[in-house]
C-alpha positions as a Markdown table, in Angstrom:
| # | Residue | x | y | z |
|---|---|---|---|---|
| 1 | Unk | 160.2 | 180.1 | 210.3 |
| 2 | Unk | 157.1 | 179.6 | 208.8 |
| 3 | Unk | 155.4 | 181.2 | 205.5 |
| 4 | Unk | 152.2 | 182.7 | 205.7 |
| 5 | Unk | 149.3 | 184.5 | 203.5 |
| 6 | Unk | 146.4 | 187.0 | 204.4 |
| 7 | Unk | 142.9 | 186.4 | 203.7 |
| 8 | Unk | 140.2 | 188.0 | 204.0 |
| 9 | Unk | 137.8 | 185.8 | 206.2 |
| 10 | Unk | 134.8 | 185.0 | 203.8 |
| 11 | Unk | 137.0 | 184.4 | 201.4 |
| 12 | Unk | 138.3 | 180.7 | 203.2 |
| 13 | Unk | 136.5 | 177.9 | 203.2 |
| 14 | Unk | 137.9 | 174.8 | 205.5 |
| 15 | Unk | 136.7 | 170.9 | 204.8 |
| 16 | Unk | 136.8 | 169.5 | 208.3 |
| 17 | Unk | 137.5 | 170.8 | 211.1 |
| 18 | Unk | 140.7 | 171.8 | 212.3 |
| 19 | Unk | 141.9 | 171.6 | 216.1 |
| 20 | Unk | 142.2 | 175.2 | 217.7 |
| 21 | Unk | 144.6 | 176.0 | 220.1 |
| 22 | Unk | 144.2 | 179.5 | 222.4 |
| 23 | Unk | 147.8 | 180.5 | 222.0 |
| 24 | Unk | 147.3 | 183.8 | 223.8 |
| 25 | Unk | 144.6 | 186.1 | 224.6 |
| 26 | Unk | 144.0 | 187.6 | 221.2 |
| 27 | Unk | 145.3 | 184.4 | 218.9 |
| 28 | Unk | 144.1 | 181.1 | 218.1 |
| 29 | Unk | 145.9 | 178.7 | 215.8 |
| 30 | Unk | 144.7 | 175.8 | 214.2 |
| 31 | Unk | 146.6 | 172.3 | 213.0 |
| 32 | Unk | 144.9 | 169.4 | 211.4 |
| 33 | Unk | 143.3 | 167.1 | 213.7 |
| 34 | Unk | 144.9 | 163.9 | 211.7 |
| 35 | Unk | 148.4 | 165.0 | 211.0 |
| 36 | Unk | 149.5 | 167.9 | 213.1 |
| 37 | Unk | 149.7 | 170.5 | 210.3 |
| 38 | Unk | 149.8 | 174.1 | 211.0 |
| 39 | Unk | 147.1 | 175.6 | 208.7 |
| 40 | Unk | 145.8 | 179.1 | 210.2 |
| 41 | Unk | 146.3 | 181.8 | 212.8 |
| 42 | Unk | 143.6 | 183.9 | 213.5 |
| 43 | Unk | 143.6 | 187.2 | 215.6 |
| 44 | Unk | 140.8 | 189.1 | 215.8 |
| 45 | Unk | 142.8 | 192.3 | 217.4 |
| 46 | Unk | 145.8 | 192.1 | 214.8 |
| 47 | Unk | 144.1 | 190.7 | 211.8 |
| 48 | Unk | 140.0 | 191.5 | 212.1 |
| 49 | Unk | 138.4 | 189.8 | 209.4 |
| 50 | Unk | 141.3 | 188.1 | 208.2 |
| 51 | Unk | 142.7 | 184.6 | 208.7 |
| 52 | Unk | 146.5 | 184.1 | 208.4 |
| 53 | Unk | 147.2 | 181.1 | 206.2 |
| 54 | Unk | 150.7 | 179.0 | 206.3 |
| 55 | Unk | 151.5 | 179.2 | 202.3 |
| 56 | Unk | 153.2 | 175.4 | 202.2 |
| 57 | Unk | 150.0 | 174.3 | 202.7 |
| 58 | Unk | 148.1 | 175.2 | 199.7 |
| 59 | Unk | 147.7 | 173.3 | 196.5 |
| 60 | Unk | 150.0 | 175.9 | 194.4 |
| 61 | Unk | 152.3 | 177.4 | 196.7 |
| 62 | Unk | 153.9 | 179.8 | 194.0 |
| 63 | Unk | 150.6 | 181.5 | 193.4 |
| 64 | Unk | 151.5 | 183.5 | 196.6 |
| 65 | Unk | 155.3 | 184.3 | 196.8 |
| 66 | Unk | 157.0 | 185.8 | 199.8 |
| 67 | Unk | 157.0 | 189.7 | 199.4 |
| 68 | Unk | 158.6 | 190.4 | 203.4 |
| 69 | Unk | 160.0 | 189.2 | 206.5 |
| 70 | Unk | 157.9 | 189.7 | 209.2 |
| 71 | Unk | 158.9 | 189.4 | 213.0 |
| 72 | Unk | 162.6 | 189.8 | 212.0 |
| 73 | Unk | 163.7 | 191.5 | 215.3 |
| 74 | Unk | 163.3 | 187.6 | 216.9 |
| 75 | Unk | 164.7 | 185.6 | 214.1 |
| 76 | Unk | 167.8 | 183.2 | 214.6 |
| 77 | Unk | 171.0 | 184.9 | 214.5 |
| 78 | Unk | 171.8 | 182.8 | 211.4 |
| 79 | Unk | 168.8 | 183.8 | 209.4 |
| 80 | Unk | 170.9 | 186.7 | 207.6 |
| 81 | Unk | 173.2 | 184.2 | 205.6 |
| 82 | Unk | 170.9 | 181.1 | 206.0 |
| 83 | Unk | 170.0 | 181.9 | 201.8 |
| 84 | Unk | 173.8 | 181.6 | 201.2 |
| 85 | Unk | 173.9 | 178.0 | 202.6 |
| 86 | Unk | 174.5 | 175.1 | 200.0 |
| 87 | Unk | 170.9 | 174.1 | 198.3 |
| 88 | Unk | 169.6 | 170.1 | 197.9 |
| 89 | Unk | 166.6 | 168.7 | 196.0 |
| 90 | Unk | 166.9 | 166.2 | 198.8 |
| 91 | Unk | 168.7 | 165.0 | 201.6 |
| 92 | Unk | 172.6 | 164.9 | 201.2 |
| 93 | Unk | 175.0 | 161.8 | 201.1 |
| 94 | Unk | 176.3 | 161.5 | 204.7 |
């Protein structure tokens, strides 16, 4: 699962230039070319004007807090309890 916030188009502006892949006929996605982020999904046919952006990577990612789950009819089985599972700041002892 992935978090993700809606821009209008003119309103992003991208340093570099991130590597796009077709991943259908309407949708392109884009990753940094260094690391392999995810950073945008755009879809002209679903979204015109608008770019999808994954929240984790902006600089403040509490300025835009989830407000829905989208897409639910294919998430994991589990996904209905997975906020009742035990919480870490970090990984556990083993």
């Amino acid at each position: 699962m992935v978090g993700w916030t809606l821009f209008p188009e003119n309103m992003v502006t991208v340093h570099g230039d991130p590597v796009s892949y077709q991943s259908s006929e309407h949708a392109t996605r884009q990753f940094c070319g260094t690391c392999g982020t995810g950073l945008f999904y755009r879809n002209a046919v679903a979204f015109p004007g608008r770019v999808d952006i994954q929240s984790a990577t902006l600089d403040d990612q509490s300025a835009f807090p989830p407000s829905i789950h989208v897409q639910f009819a294919e998430a994991a089985p589990w996904m209905g309890s997975a906020h009742e599972l035990p919480k870490f700041d970090r990984y556990p002892e083993v």
